[in-house]
N, C-alpha and C positions, 0 to 999 in steps of 0.2 A: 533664538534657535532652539527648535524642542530637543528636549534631552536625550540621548542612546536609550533605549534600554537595558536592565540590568543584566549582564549574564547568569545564569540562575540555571542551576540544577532540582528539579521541582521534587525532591525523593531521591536519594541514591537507590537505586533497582538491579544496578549491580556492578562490579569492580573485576575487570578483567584485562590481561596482559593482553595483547594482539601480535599474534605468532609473528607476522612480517617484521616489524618494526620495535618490536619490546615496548613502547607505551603501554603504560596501565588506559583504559578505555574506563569512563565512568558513564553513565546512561542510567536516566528515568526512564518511563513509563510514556513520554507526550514526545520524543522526538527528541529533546535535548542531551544534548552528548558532548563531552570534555577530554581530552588527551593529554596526559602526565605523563614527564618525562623524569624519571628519580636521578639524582647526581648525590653521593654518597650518603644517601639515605633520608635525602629532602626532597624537597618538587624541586627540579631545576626549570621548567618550563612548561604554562599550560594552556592549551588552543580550546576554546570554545569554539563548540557549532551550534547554529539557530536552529528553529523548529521547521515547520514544514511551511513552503510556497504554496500558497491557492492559489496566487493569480483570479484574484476578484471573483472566485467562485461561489467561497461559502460566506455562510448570514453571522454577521457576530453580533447583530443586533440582543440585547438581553433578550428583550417582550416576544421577540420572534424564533428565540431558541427552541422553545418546546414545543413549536406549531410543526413539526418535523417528525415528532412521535406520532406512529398511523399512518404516515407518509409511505411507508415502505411493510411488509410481509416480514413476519418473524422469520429468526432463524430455522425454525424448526415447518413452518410452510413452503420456504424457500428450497430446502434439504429434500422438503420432498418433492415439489414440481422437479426440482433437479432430476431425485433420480426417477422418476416417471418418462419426462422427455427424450426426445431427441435429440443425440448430442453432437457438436463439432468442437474441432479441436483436436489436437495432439495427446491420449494418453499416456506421457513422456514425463518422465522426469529431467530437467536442467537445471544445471549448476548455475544459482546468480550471477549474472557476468559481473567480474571485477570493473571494467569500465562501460561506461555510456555510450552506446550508438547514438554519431553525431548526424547522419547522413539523412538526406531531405525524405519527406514522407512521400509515397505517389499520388497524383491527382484522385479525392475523392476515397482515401485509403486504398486505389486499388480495385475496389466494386463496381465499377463503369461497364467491364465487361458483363458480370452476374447479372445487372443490371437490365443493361440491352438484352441478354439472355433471355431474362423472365419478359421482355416487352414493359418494363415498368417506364414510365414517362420521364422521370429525371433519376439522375444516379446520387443526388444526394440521399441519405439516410431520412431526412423529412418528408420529404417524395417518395419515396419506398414504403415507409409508415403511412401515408397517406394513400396510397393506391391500394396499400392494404384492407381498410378501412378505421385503422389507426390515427384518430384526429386530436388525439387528447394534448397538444404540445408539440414541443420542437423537440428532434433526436439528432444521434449524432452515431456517425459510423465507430466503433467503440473496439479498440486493441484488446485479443485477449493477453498474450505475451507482447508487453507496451511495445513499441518501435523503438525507444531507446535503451531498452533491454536484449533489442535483438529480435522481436516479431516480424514476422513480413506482411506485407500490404498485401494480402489476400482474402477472399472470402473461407478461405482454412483457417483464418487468426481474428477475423471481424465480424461482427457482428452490430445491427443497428439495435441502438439503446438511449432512454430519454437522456438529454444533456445532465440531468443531475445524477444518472448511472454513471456517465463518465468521470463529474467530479468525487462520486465514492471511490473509483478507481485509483484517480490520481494520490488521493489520502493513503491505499495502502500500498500502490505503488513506491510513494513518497518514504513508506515504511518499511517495507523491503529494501530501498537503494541503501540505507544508514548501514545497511547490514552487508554490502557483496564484497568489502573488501575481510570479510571473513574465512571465505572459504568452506562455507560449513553450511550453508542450506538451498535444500532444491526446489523448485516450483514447478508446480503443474497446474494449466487454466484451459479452462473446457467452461463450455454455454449450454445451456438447451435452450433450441430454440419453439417460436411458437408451433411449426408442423412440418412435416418435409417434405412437402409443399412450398405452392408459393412463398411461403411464411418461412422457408428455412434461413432466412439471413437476417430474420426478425428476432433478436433474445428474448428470450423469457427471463431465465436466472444464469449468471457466472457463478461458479465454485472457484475461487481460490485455491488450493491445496500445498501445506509448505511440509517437508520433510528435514527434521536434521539426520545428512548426511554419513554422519558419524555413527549415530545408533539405531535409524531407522522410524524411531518416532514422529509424527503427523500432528498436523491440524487443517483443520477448512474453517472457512469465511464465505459465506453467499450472499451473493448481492442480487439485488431486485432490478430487473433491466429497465421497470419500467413505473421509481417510485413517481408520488405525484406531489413533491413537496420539493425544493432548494433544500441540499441538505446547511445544518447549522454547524457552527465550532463541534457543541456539544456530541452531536452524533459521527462529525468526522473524528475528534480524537478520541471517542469509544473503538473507531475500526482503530486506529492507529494503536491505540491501549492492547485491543487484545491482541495483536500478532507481535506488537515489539515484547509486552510483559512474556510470551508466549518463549518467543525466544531469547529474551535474556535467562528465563527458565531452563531451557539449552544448553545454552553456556555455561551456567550455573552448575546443573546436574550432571551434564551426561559427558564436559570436557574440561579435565583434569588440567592439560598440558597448559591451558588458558589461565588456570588460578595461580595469582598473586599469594603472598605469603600473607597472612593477619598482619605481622608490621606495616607492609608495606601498606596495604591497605587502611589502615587505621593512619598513617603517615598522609593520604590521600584528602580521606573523610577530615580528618581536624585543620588541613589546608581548608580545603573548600570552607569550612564552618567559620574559620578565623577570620578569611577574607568576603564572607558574606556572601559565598557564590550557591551556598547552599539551603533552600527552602525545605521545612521540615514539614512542613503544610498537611493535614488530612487529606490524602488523595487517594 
């Protein structure tokens, strides 16, 4: 029988109490996160959680990791078709929801109507790109606020985007969820799409947009609706890197009530180091 693998903290990235429940929260950089419970000034108990579910999307192949760079529009071409475009979507800020909408998706996301609307021949998202004259690949109808966040099946929240749009999504979705029983950050997601026109339920680029609630401070992330590569490990835990480092930064800086005392903390770090749970790794 192959072996478990090791629970591992890849970096301490930062050490923070969690207002609801008083555990100290430990979190790198890739998704990995631990929960300390102190009982007179040691761990009395500590919960590992794993890193993030692809669901057989991304490439871990080594040789085919960097075939992925050029795949996709820098951040900075991205930023601008953004704000050039035509945008949908909610201007809104929303509170992460603490829990996960379990509730079934509607046929199609929803878009059957828009569909029939435009006269386009089928209501899937690859039929729409195709009637467009968009051949380059398979697409997929694409959540801007996920479904299990709370999004609706509509053409106000969807948009069509190549299948490997959607598994960039899922990566920082994946990254956002570690974070909602926080309390402490809002999102905002908006698309431009190709014209508004026929083409209004075609993306061009999503803006992510996260705000800590507490101080007001921002960040964005854009994503390419239409790279032309499978994304790799390597490029999904670059998206995941910058929004979790992002806001452990957050945490860090701007909320007080969250920091643990140096004891405690240093009481944390030399657990994890003693019992091997902690990699010190150049990352």
């Amino acid at each position: 029988m192959p072996r478990k693998p090791r629970k591992v903290i890849k970096g301490v990235d930062v050490i923070y109490r969690r207002h609801q429940t008083g555990a100290l929260m430990v979190r790198d950089k890739f998704g990995h996160r631990a929960a300390v419970i102190l009982k007179n000034g040691e761990v009395g108990t500590i919960q590992f959680y794993g890193g993030m579910p692809w669901y057989g999307r991304v490439v871990f192949n080594v040789e085919r990791q960097q075939r992925f760079t050029g795949g996709a529009r820098s951040q900075d071409v991205l930023a601008q078709a953004f704000s050039n475009g035509t945008k949908v979507g909610a201007a809104l800020w929303n509170q992460l929801p603490a829990q996960r909408k379990k509730s079934r998706r509607a046929p199609n996301q929803g878009m059957a109507a828009a569909m029939n609307l435009l006269g386009c021949p089928g209501n899937g998202a690859t039929a729409y790109a195709n009637w467009l004259g968009y051949t380059d690949g398979a697409y997929e109808w694409c959540h801007l606020i996920a479904h299990a966040m709370g999004g609706q099946d509509s053409p106000a929240n969807v948009v069509a985007g190549r299948n490997y749009n959607n598994t960039e999504q899922l990566a920082i979705e994946n990254a956002l969820s570690q974070y909602r029983a926080e309390d402490l950050f809002e999102l905002c997601v908006q698309a431009a799409v190709i014209d508004n026109g026929n083409g209004r339920h075609l993306g061009n680029v999503i803006r992510y947009s996260l705000r800590n609630s507490h101080s007001g401070s921002s960040t964005a992330v854009y994503l390419d609706c239409r790279p032309t590569r499978q994304p790799s490990a390597i490029h999904q835990y670059t998206l995941i890197g910058t929004l979790s480092r992002w806001m452990n930064q957050q945490i860090k800086q701007y909320c007080d009530e969250f920091k643990p005392s140096a004891k405690d903390q240093k009481t944390v770090k030399k657990y994890l180091e003693d019992n091997d749970y902690l990699d010190e790794g150049d990352y």
